[in-house]
KOLTI-735817 format. One record per residue (C-alpha): residue in three letters; x, z, y. Coordinates in pm, whole numbers, padded with zeros to 5 digits, always signed. Last residue first. Layout:
REM KOLTI-735817
ALAXZY;...
REM end
This chain:
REM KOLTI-735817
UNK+11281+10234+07171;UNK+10909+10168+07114;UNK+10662+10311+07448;UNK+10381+10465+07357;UNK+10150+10549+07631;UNK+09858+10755+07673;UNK+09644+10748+07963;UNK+09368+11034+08110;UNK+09408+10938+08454;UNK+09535+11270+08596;UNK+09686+11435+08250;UNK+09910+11093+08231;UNK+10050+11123+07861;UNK+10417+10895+07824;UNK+10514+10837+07435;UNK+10873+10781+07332;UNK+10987+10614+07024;UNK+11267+10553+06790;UNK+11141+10298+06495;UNK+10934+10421+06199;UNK+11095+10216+05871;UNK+10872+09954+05799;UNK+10620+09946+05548;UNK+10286+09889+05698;UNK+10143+10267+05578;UNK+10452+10399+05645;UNK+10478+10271+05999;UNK+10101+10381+06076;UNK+10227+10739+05960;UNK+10561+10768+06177;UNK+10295+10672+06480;UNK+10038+10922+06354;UNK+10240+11197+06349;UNK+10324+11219+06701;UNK+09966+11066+06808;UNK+09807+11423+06690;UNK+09961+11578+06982;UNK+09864+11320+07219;UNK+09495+11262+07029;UNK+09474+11700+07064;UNK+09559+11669+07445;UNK+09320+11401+07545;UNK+09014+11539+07357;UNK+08864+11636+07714;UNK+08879+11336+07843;UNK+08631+11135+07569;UNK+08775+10775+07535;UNK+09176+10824+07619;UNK+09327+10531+07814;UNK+09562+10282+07629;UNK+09889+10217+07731;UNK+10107+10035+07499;UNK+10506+09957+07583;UNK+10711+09747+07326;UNK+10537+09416+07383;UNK+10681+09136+07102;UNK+10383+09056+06928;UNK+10473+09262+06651;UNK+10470+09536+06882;UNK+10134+09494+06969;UNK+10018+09569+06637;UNK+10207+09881+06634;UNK+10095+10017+06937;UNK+09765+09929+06827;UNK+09738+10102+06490;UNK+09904+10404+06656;UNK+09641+10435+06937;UNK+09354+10381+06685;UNK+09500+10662+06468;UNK+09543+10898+06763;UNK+09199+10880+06866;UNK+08911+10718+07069;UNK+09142+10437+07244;UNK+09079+10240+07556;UNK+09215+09924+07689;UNK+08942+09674+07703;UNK+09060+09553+08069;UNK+08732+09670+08283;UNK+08820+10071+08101;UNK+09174+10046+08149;UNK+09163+09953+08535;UNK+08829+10146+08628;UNK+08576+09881+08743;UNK+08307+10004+08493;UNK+08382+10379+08566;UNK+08107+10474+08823;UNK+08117+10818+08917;UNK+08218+10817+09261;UNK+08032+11141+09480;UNK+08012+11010+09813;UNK+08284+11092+10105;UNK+08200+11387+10441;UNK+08435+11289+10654;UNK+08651+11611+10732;UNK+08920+11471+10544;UNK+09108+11695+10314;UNK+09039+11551+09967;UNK+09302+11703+09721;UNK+09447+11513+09428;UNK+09578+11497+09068;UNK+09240+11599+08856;UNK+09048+11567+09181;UNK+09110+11227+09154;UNK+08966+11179+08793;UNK+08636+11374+08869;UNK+08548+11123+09228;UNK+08580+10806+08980;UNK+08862+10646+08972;UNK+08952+10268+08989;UNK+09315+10210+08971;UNK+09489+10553+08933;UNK+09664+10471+08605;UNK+09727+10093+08709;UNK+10100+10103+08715;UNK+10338+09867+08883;UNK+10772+09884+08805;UNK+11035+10032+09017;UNK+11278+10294+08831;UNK+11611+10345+08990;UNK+11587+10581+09251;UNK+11782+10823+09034;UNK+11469+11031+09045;UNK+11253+10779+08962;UNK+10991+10519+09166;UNK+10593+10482+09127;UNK+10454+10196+09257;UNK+10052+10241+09159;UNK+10116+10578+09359;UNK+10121+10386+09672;UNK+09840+10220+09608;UNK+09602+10489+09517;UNK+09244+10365+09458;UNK+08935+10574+09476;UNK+08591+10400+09337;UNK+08320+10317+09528;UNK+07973+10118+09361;UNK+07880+09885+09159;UNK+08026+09552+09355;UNK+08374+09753+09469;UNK+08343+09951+09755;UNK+08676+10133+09809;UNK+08835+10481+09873;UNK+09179+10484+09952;UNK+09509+10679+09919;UNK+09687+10934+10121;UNK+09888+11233+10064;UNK+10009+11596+10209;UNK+10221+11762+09958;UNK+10252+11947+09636;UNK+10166+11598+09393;UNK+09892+11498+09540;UNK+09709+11596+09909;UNK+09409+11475+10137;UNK+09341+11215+10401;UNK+09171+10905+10284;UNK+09170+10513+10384;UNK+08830+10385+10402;UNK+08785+10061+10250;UNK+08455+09793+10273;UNK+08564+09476+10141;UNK+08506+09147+10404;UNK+08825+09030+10321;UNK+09031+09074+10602;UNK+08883+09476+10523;UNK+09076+09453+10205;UNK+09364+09301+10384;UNK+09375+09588+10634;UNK+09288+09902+10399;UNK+09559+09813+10141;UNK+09819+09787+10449;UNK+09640+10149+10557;UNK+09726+10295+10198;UNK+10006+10194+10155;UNK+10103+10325+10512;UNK+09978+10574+10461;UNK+10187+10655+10110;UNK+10531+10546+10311;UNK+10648+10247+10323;UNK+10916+09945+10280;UNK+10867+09568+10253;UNK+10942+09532+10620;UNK+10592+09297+10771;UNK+10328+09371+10501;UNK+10404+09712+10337;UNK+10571+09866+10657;UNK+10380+09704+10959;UNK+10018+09824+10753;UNK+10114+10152+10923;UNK+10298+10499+10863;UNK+10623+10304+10759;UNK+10653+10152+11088;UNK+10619+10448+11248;UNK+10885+10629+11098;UNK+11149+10371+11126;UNK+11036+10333+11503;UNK+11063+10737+11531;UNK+10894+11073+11503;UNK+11074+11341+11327;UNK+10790+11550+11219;UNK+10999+11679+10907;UNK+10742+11544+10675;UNK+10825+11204+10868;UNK+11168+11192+10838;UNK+11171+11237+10480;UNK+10876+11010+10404;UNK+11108+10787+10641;UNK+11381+10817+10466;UNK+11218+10799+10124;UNK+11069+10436+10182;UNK+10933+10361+09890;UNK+10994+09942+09828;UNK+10693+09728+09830;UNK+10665+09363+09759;UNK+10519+09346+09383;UNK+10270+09695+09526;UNK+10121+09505+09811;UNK+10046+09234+09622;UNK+09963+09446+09312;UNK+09696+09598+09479;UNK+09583+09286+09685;UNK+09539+09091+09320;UNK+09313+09409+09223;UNK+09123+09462+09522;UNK+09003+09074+09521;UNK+08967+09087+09153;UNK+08742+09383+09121;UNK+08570+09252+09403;UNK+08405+08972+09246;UNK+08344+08651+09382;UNK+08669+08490+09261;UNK+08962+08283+09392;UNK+09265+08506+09335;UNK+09475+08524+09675;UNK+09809+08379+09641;UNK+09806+08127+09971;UNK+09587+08435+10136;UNK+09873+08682+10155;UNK+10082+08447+10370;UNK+09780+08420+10582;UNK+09761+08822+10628;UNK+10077+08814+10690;UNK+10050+08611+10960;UNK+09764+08800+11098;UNK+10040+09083+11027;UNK+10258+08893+11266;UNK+10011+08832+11543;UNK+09956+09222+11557;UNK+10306+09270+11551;UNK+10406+09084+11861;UNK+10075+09190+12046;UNK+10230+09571+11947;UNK+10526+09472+12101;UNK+10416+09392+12425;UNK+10184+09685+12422;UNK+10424+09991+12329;UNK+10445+10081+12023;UNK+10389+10442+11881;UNK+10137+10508+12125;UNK+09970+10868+12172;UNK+09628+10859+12244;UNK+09469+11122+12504;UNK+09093+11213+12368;UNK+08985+11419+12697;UNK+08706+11663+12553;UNK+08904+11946+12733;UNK+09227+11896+12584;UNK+09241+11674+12258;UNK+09594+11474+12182;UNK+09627+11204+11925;UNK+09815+11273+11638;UNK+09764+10982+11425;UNK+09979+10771+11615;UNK+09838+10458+11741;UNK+10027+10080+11720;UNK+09890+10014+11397;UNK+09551+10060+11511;UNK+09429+09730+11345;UNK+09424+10013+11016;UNK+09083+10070+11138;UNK+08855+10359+10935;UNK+09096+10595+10940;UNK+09130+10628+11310;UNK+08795+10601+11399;UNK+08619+10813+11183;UNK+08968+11065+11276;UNK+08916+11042+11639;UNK+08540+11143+11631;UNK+08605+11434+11466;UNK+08872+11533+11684;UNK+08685+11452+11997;UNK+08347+11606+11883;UNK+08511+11914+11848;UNK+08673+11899+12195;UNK+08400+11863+12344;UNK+08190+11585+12514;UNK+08434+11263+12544;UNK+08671+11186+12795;UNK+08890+10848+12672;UNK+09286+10823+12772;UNK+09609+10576+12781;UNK+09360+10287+12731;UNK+09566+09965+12530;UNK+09248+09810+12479;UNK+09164+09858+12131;UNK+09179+10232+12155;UNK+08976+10194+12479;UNK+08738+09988+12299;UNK+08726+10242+11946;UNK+08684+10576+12150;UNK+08365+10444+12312;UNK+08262+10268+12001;UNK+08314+10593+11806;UNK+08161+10787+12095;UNK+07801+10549+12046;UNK+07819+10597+11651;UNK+07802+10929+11757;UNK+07495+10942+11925;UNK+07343+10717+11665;UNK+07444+10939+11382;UNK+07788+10892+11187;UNK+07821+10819+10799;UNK+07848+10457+10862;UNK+08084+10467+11097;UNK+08313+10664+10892;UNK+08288+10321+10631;UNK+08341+10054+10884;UNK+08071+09784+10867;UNK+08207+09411+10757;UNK+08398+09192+10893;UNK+08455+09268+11238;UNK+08828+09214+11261;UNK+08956+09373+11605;UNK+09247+09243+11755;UNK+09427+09401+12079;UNK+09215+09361+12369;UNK+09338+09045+12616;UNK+08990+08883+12622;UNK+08791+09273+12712;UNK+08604+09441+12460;UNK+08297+09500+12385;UNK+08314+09638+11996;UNK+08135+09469+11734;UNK+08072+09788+11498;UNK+07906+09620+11224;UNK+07559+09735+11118;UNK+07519+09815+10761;UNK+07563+09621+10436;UNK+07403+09816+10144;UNK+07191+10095+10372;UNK+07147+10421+10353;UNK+07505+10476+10305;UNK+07607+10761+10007;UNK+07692+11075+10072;UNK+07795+11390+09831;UNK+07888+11687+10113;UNK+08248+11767+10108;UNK+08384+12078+10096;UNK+08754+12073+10267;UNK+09063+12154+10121;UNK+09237+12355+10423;UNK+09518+12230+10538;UNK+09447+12239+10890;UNK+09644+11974+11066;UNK+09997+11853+11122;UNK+10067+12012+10775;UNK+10329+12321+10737;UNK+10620+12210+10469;UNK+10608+12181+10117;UNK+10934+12189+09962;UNK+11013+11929+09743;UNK+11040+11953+09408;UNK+11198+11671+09190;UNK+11114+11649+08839;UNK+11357+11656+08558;UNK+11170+11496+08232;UNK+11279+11593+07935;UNK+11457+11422+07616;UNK+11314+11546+07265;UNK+11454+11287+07085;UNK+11150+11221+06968;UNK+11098+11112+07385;UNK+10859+11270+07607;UNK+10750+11213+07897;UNK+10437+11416+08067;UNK+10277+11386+08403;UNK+10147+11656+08549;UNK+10254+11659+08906;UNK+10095+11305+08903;UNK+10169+10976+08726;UNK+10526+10895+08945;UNK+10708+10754+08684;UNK+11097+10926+08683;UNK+10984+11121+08898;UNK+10971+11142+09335;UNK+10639+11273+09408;UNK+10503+11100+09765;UNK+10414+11263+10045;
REM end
């Protein structure tokens, strides 16, 4: 699930050096999906209305948590009939139920994934529950015990999270200090994402699948950065749908998130890229804030619920931090000015997409040029181009 390069950008990232080194990338085979793997149409949708209903199961005192903080995405998108199945499905979810019979078996499956990937409280649930008949069977990866074990320690998590949290009203900051929260304390799990691409089901597996592996072990798999993004942003009262679909030749998943103007996708998990010698861990904010365009640059969406068309860019990383570029000549003249404050690395997204591959061809000669013109001699350098994104970087050897 997740690319394994020496900066994990998207199968088309680019790193060059003048010494005209080469990136090896890793291929790994791509196996048969648990589902369909189809790239589904999906119909533009937006909410009709700006805060919508909360779910607020009925459940029973010893149900396993539910944090009603604000209305889940799926649920939004559903009619009243099926907003009545999701609830259904949700309570015996919640409380432990080995089974729920629902009308069809269509309506099952659909059903199951609103629910699924809109609650990352279901920790405890595999994502391959079982539909016979219109009976939704779920299939536990914990059993209950445990799972009331875990669910108190993520809600201690979730606490420990708090003491760092950025005080602000906007969302932007919110989603951005719980990006690189989860990022700063993440390792990529690579036995599991092994394991589990295999469909070798175990504790190490499902651990890594949910919030558990971000929050509780430090280690995870793209869902499960995904689903630990999903739970503290929904703690919050921030509206996050974690996504089914593809990047980087296999199956993937990121999140789509409400921020003040509008949703924007965010990929956690490839926000902590690693290397093929394993020994590359830093945080990037090249898929930070993307508009429906940029994704489908490096992604697929294969969810069946039907997602809005994002095209806001205000609370897009680069863009919301000043750090954009119209041409080669800017990027040099930047690079260079930031290097005489010490900072050796510049990233600086392109202004106008489609001139990104003449400014990083032009950006070669334009970095020996801005030297000349301040009079130093051109030191080594390497320059990184992220086709998914649409970021530059120089980076002064």
């Amino acid at each position: 699930m997740k690319r394994i390069v020496s900066a994990v950008l998207a199968a088309a990232l680019l790193l060059c050096l003048c010494s005209c080194g080469t990136v090896k990338k890793i291929i790994k085979k791509l196996l048969p999906s648990r589902q369909d793997e189809t790239s589904f149409e999906t119909e533009p949708f937006e909410p009709v209305t700006d805060g919508g209903e909360t779910v607020s199961p009925d459940l029973p005192e010893d149900a396993m948590p539910y944090y009603d903080t604000v209305a889940r995405y799926a649920w939004m998108t559903l009619d009243g009939d099926k907003q009545a199945l999701y609830r259904k499905v949700l309570e015996a979810a919640l409380s432990y139920e080995a089974y729920v019979d629902l009308p069809d078996d269509g309506v099952a499956s659909y059903v199951w994934e609103c629910v699924f990937f809109d609650t990352p409280e279901l920790f405890y649930l595999a994502e391959e529950a079982k539909v016979k008949n219109g009976r939704l069977t779920f299939t536990y990866a914990f059993d209950r015990k445990y799972a009331g074990s875990a669910a108190e320690q993520l809600d201690a998590a979730y606490s420990e999270f708090l003491k760092q949290a950025v005080d602000s009203s906007d969302t932007y900051d919110k989603v951005l200090n719980l990006y690189e929260y989860i990022i700063n304390r993440t390792k990529y799990n690579s036995d599991a994402d092994e394991d589990y691409e295999k469909y070798v089901y175990n504790e190490q597996v499902y651990r890594a699948v949910s919030a558990i592996g971000p929050l509780l072990d430090g280690r995870s798999i793209c869902i499960g950065y995904a689903r630990a993004t999903q739970y503290l942003a929904l703690r919050l009262g921030i509206q996050t749908f974690t996504v089914k679909g593809s990047g980087g030749g296999g199956p993937h998943y990121y999140s789509l998130v409400k921020f003040d103007d509008g949703y924007y996708y965010v990929d956690t998990t490839w926000g902590d890229p690693v290397g093929s010698d394993r020994s590359i861990d830093y945080l990037t904010y090249y898929y930070f804030g993307m508009t429906t365009e940029e994704l489908l640059r490096s992604h697929e969406i294969r969810t069946h619920v039907p997602l809005p068309v994002c095209t806001g860019t205000a609370c897009n990383y680069f863009i919301r931090s000043g750090l954009v570029a119209a041409d080669a000549g800017e990027i040099a003249r930047i690079s260079f000015d930031n290097l005489a404050k010490g900072i050796d690395q510049t990233l600086l997204r392109v202004s106008d997409y489609s001139q990104l591959d003449d400014v990083y061809s032009e950006l070669w000669d334009a970095i020996p040029a801005e030297a000349a013109a301040r009079g130093i001699e051109c030191p080594r350098f390497g320059m990184i181009r992220s086709v998914g994104s649409g970021v530059i970087g120089v980076v002064f050897k």
